[in-house]
C-alpha positions in Angstrom: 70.5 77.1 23.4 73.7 78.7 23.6 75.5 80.7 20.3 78.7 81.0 19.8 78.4 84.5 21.3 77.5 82.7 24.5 79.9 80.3 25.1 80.8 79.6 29.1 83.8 81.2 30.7 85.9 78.3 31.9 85.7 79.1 35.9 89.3 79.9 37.1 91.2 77.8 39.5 92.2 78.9 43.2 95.5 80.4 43.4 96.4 77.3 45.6 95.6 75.3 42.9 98.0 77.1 40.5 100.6 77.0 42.9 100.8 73.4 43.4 100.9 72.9 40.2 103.6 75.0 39.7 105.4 73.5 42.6 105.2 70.0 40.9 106.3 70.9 37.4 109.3 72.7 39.0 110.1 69.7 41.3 109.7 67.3 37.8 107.7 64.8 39.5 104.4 62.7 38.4 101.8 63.4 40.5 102.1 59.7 41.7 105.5 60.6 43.0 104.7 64.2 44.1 101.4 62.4 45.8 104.0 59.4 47.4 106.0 62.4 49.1 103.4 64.1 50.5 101.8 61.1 52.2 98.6 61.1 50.2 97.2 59.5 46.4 98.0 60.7 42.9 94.1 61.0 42.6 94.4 63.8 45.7 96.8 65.6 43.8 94.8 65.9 40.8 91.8 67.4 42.7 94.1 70.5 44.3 95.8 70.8 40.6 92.2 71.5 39.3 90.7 73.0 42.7 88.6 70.8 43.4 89.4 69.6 46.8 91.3 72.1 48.4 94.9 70.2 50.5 94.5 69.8 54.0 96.1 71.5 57.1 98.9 68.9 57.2 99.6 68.6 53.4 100.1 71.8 53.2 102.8 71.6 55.8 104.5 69.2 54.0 104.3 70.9 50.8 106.1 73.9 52.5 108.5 70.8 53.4 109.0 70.2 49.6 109.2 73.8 48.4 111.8 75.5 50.3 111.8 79.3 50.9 110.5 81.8 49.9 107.2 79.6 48.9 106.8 77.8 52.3 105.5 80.1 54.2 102.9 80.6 51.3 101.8 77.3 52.1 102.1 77.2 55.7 100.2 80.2 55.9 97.5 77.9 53.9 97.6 75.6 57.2 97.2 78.6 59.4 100.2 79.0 60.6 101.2 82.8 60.9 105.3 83.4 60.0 106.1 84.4 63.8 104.5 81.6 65.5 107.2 79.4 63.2 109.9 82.2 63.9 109.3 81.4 67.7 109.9 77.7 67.7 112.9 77.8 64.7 114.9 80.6 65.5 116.5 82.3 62.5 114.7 80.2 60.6 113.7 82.7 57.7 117.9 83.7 57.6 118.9 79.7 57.3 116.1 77.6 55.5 117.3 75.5 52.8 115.4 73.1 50.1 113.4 70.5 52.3 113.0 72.9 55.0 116.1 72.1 56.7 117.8 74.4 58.9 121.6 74.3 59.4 121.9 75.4 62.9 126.1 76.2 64.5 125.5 74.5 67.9 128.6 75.2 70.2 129.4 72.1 72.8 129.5 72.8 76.0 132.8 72.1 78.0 136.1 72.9 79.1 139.0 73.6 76.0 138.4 75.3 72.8 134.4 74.8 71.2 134.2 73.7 68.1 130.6 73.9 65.9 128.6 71.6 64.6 126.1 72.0 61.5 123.0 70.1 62.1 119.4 70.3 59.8 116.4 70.7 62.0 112.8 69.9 60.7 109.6 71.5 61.1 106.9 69.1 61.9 103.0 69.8 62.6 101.9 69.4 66.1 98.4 68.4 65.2 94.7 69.0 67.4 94.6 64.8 68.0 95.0 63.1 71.1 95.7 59.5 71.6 94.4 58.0 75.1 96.3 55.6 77.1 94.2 52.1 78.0 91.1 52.2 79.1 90.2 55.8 77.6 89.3 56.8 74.4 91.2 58.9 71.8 90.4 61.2 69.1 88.4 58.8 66.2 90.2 59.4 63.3 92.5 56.9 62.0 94.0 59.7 59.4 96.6 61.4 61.1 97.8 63.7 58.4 94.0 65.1 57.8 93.6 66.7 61.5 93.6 70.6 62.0 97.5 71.8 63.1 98.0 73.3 66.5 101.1 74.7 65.9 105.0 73.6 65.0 107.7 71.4 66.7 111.6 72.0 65.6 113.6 68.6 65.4 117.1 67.0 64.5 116.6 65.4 60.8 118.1 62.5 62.6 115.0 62.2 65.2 112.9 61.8 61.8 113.4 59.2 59.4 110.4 60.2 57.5 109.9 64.0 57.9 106.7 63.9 55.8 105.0 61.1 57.5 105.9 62.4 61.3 103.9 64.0 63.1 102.9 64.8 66.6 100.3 64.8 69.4 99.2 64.5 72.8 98.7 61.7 75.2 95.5 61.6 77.5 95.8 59.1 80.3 99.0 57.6 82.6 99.0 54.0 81.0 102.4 54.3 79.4 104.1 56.1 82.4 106.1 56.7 84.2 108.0 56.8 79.9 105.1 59.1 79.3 102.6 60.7 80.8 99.7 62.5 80.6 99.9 65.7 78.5 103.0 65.1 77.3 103.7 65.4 72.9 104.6 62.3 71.4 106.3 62.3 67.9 105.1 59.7 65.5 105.8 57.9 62.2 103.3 56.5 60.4 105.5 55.2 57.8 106.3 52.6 60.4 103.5 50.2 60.4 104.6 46.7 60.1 104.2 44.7 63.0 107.2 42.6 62.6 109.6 45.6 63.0 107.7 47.1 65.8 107.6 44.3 68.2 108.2 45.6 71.6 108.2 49.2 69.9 105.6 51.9 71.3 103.2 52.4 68.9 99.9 54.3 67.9 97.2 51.8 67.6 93.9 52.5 66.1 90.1 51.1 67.0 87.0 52.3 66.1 85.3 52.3 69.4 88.7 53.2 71.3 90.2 55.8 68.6 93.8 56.5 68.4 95.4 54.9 72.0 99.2 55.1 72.9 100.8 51.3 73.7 103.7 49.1 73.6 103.4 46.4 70.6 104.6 42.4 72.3 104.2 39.4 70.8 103.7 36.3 73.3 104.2 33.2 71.2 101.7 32.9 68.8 99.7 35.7 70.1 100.6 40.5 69.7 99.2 42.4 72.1 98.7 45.5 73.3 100.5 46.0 76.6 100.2 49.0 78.6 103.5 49.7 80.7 101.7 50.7 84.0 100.4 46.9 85.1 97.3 48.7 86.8 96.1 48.8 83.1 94.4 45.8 81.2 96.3 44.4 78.1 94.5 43.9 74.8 95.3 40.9 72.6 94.9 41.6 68.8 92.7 38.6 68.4 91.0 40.3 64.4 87.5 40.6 66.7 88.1 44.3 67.8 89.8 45.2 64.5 92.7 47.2 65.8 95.5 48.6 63.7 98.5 49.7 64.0 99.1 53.1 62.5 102.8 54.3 63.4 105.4 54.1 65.3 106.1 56.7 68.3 109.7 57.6 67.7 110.4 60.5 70.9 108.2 62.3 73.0 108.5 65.4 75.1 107.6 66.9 78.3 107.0 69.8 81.3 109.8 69.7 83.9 107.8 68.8 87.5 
């Protein structure tokens, strides 16, 4: 039995804890709106406020989104992302970041006459350990892209990114899509962008659970979507409700090696 004497000491919360707190009192936002803006649930908010659940990799990229410097790199060190790893893929970017993470970068055009600048905001967004196969191979099995461990960061125009905290990006496994993409190459995604209407003849990110995550081209034939790959050596997929596939974002640019 327990005296007054005795009584428990309330166990403290992580530090993280605290400072997401902190970040969502000085944003004034419920934790329904704070959740809303960082792609997850009010209830996931309230279990990093009280330390239960500590945020994952991705969220705590995005809250480094919300809070601006000096406090991102607090949180993006949280994701294990070390300050000169970001410093090497946004240049100046401890010198020009601004609230929402945006960089305002002078960009001189190139050509004859006098050059004039241009301001434009750049984004940082997680390049994350997933891979999506092309047809006929099978991708990473989560259909949560914002849980998965971050590889490292990719610098973007705002204006590539309509929704900053729901893009993300990740590799391709496989030549199905080519010669637009091909294997190895980073894709950017949204998945904000999930209604089928809008996306019809869009590249998208489709989801099975046999298949996992699996880089396509969204067409509707009449009556019937499928999923169509756009090298014809590959088998299309008609979203029939048997296999359960899902659409889970829309692939809005992708990058790259030179041959």
């Amino acid at each position: 039995m327990r005296t007054a004497g005795n009584k428990t000491k309330p166990q403290e919360k992580p530090d993280w804890a605290n400072t997401i707190s902190e970040l969502r009192r000085k944003l004034n936002l419920s934790q329904t709106t704070f959740g809303r803006r960082l792609h997850s649930s009010a209830m996931a908010i309230s279990r990093w406020e009280r330390g239960a659940q500590e945020p994952p990799a991705g969220s705590y990229i995005q809250l480094g989104n919300l809070a601006g410097d000096p406090l991102c790199w607090y949180f993006w060190g949280r994701a294990g992302l070390r300050s000169e790893e970001l410093m090497r893929v946004m240049p100046r970017l401890r010198e020009r970041l601004v609230r929402g993470n945006s960089v305002r970068v002078e960009m001189a055009h190139a050509g004859g006459g006098e050059r004039k600048a241009k301001a434009t905001q750049l984004v940082a967004i997680p390049l994350l350990q997933m891979t999506a196969a092309s047809h006929g191979g099978k991708g990473d099995s989560s259909s949560v892209l914002h849980d998965a461990p971050v590889e490292s960061m990719i610098a973007a125009p705002t204006d590539w990114c309509p929704n900053p905290s729901a893009t993300t990006c990740l590799r391709v496994h496989g030549n199905s899509t080519a010669p637009l993409i091909l294997d190895g190459y980073i894709i950017a995604v949204d998945s904000e962008q999930t209604e089928h209407a809008a996306l019809e003849g869009k590249i998208v990110i489709a989801w099975q659970k046999e298949m996992g995550l699996t880089v396509t081209r969204l067409q509707r034939f009449g009556q019937e979507e499928v999923l169509q790959p756009e090298n014809r050596d590959y088998e299309t997929v008609l979203l029939d409700g048997k296999q359960q596939w899902k659409i889970l974002a829309k692939v809005l640019w992708w990058i790259g090696k030179a041959p």
